[in-house]
DSSP file (Angstrom, degrees, kcal/mol; ACC not computed):
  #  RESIDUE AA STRUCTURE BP1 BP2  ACC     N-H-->O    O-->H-N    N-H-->O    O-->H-N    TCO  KAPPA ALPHA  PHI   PSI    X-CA   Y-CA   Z-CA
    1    1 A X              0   0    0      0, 0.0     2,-0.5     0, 0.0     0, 0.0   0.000 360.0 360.0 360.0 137.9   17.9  -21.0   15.3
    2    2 A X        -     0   0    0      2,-0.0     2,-0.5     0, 0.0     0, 0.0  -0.768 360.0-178.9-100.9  89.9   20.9  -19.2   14.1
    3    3 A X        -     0   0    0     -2,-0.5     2,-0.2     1,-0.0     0, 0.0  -0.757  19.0-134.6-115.1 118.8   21.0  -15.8   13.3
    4    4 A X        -     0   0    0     -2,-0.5     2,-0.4     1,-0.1    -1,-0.0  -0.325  18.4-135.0 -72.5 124.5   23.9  -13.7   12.1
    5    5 A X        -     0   0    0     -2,-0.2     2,-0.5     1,-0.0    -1,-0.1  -0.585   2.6-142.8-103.8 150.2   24.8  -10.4   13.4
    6    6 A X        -     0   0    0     -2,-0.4     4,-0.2     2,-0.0     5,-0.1  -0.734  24.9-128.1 -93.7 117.9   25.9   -7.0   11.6
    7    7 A X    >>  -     0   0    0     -2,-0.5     4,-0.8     1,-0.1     3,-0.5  -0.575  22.9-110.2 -61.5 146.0   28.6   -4.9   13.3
    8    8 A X  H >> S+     0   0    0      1,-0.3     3,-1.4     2,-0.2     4,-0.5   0.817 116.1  56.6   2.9 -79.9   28.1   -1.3   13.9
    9    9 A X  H 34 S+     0   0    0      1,-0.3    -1,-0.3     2,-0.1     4,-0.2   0.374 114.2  43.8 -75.4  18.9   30.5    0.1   11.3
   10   10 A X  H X4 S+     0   0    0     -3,-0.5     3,-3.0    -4,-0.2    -1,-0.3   0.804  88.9  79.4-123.5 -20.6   28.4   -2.0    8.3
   11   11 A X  H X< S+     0   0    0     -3,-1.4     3,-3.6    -4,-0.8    -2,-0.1   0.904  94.7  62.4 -47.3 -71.2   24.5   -1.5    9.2
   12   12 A X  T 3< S+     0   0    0     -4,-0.5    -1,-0.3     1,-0.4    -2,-0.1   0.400 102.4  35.0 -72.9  10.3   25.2    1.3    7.7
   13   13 A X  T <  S+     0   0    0     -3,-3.0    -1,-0.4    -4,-0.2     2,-0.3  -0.124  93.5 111.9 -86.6  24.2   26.2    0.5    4.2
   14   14 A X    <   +     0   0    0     -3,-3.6     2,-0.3     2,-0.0    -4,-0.0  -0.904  37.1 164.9-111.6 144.9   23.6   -2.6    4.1
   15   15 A X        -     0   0    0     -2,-0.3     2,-0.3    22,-0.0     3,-0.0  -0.969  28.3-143.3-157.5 118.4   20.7   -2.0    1.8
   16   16 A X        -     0   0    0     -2,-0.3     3,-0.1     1,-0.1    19,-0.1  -0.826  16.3-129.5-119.4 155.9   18.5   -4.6    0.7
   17   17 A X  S    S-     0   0    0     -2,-0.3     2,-0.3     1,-0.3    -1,-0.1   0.507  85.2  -5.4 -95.4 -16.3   17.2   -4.5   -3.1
   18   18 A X  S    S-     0   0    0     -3,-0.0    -1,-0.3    21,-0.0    20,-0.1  -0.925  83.0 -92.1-168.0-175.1   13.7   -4.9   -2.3
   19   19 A X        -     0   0    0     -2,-0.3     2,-0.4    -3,-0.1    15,-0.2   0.048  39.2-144.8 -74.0 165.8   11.4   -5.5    0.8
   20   20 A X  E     -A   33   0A   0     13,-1.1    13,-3.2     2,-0.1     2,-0.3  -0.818  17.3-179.6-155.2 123.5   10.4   -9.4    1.8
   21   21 A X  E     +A   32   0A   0     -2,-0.4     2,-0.2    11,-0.2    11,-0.2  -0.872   6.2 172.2-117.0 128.1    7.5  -10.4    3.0
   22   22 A X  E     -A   31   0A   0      9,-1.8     9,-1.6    -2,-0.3     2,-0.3  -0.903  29.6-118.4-147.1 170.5    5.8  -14.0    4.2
   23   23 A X  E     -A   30   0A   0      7,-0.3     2,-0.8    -2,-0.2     7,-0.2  -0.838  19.2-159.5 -97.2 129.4    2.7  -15.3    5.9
   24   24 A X  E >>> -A   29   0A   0      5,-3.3     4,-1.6    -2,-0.3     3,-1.1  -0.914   6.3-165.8-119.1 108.7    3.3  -16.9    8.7
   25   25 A X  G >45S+     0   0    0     -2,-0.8     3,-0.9     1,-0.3    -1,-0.2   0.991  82.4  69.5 -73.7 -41.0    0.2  -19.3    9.8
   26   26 A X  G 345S+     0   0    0      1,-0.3    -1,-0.3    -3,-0.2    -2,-0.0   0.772 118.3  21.1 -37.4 -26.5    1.5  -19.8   13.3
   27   27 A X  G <45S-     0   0    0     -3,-1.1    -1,-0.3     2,-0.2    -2,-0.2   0.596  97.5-129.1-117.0   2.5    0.8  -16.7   13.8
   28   28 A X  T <<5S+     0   0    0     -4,-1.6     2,-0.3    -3,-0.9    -3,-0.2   0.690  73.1 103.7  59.9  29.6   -1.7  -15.6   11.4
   29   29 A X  E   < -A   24   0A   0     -5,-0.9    -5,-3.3     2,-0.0     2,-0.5  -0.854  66.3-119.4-134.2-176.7    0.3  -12.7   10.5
   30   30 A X  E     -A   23   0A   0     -2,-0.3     2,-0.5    -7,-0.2    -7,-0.3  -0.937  25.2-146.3-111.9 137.1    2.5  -11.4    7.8
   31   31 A X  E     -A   22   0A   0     -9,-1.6    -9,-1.8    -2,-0.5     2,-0.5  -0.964   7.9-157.5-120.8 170.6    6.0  -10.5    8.3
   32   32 A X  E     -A   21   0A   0     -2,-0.5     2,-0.8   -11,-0.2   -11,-0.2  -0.891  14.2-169.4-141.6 113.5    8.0   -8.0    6.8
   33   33 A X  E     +A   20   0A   0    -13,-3.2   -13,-1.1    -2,-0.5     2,-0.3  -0.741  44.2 106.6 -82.0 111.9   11.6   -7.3    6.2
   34   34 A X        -     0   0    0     -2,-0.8     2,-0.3   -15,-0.2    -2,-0.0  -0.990  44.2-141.3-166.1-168.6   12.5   -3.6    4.9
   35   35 A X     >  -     0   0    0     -2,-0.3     4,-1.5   -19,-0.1     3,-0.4  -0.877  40.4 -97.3-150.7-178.2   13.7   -0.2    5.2
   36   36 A X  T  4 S+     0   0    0      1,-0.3     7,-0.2    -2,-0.3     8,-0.1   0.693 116.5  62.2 -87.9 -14.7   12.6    3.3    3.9
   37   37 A X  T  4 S+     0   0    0      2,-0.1    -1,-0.3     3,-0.1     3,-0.3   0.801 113.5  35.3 -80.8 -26.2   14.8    3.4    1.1
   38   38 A X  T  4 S+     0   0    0     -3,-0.4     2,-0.6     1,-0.2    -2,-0.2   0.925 129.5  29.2 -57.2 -81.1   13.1    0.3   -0.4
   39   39 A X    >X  +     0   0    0     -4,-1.5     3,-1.5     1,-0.2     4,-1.2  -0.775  62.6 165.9-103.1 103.7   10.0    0.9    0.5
   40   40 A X  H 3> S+     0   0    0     -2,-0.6     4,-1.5    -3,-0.3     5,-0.3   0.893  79.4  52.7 -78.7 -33.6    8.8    4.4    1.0
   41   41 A X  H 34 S+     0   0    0      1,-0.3     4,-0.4     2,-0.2    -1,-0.3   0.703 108.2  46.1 -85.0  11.2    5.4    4.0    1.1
   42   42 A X  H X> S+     0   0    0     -3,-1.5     4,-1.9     3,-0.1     3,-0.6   0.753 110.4  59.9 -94.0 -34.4    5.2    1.2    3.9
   43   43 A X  H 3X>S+     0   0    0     -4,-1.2     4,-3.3     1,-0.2     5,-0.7   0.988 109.8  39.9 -61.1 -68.2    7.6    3.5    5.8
   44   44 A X  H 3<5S+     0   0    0     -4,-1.5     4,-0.6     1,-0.2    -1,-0.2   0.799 113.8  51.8 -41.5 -31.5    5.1    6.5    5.7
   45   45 A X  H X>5S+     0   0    0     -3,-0.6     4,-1.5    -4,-0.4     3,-0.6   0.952 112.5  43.9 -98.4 -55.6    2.5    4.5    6.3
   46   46 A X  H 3X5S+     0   0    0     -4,-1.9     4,-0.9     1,-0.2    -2,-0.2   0.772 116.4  47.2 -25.5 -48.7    4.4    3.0    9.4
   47   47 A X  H 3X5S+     0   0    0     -4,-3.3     4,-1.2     2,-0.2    -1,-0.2   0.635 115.2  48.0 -97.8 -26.6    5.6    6.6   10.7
   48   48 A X  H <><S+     0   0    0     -5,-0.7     4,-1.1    -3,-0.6    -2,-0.2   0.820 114.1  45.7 -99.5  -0.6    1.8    8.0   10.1
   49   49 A X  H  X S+     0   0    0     -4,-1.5     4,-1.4     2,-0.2    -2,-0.2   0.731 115.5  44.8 -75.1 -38.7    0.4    5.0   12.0
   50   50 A X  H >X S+     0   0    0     -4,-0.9     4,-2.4    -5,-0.4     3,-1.6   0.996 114.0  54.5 -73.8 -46.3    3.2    5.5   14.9
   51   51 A X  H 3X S+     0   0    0     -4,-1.2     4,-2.8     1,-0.3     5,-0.4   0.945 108.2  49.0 -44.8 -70.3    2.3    9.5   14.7
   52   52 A X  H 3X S+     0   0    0     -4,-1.1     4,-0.6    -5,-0.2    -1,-0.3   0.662 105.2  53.2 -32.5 -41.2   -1.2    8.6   15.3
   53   53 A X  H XX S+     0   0    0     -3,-1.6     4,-1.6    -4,-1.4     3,-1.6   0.967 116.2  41.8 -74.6 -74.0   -0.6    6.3   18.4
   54   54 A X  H ><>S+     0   0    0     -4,-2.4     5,-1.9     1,-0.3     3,-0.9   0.850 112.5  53.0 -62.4 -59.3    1.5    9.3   20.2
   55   55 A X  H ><5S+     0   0    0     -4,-2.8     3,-1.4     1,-0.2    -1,-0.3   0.742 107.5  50.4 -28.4 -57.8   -1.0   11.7   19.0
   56   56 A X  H <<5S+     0   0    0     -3,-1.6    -1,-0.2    -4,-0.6    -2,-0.2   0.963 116.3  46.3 -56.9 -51.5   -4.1    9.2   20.9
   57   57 A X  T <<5S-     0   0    0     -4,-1.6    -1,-0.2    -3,-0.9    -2,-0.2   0.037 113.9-117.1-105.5  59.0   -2.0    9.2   24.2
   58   58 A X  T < 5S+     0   0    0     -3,-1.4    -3,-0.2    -5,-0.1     3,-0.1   0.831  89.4 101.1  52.1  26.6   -1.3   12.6   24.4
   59   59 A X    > < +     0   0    0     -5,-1.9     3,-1.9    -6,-0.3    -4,-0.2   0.335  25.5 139.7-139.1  33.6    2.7   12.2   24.1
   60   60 A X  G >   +     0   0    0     -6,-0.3     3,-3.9     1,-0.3    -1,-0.2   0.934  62.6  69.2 -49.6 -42.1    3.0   13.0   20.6
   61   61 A X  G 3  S+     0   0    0      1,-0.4    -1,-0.3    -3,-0.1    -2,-0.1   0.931 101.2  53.5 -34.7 -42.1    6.6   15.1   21.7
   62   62 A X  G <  S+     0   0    0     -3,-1.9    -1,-0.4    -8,-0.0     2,-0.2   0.300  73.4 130.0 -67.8  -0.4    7.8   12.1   22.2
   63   63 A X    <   -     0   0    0     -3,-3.9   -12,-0.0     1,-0.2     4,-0.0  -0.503  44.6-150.9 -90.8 128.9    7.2   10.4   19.2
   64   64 A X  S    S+     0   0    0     -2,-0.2    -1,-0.2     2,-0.0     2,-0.2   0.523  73.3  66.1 -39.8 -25.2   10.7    8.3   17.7
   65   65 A X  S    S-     0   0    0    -18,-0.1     2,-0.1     1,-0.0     6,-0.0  -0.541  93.4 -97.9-101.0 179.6   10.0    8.5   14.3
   66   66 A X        -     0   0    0     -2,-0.2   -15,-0.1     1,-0.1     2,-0.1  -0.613  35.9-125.4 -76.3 164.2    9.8   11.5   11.8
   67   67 A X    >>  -     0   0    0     -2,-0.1     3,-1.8   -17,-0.1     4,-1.5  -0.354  32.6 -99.6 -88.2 175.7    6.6   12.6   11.1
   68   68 A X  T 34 S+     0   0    0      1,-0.2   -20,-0.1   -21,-0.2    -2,-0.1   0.654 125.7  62.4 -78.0   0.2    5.7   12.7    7.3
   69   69 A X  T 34 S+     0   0    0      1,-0.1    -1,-0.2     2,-0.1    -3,-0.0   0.265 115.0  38.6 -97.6   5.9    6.4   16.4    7.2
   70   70 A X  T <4 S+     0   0    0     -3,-1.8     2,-1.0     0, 0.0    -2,-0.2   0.358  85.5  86.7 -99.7 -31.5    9.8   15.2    8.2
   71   71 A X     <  +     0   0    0     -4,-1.5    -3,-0.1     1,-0.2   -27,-0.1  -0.048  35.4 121.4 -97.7  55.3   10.7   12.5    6.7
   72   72 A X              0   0    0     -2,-1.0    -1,-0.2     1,-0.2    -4,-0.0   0.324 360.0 360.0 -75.8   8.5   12.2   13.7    3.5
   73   73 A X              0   0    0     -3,-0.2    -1,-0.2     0, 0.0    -2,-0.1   0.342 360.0 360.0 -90.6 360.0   16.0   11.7    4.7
């Protein structure tokens, strides 16, 4: 498999025009390409799941993403 890589100085202009999504039976899951400007409500939903997790083992300080009371960017 070949897979093409983004330099630094472009990630951030790259923007994709919606989200993409497939089922993958090998693994019996779905995956999903996207970012928050496509789709904001899989982002939130992502960022209040991850919230949750730090939250369960006590290390919420820690947590990488914004929280939804943050993430207005």
């Amino acid at each position: 498999m070949t897979a093409m890589s983004l330099d630094v100085a472009s990630v951030e202009g790259f923007r994709l025009r919606q989200g993409l999504s497939w089922h993958d039976p090998d693994i019996d899951c779905t995956l999903v390409i996207s970012q928050p400007s496509t789709d904001r409500g899989l982002w939130t939903e992502y960022a209040a799941g991850a919230q949750r997790n730090y939250l369960k083992h006590g290390v919420e300080r820690c947590a990488p993403v914004p929280t939804p009371s943050c993430s207005s960017r």
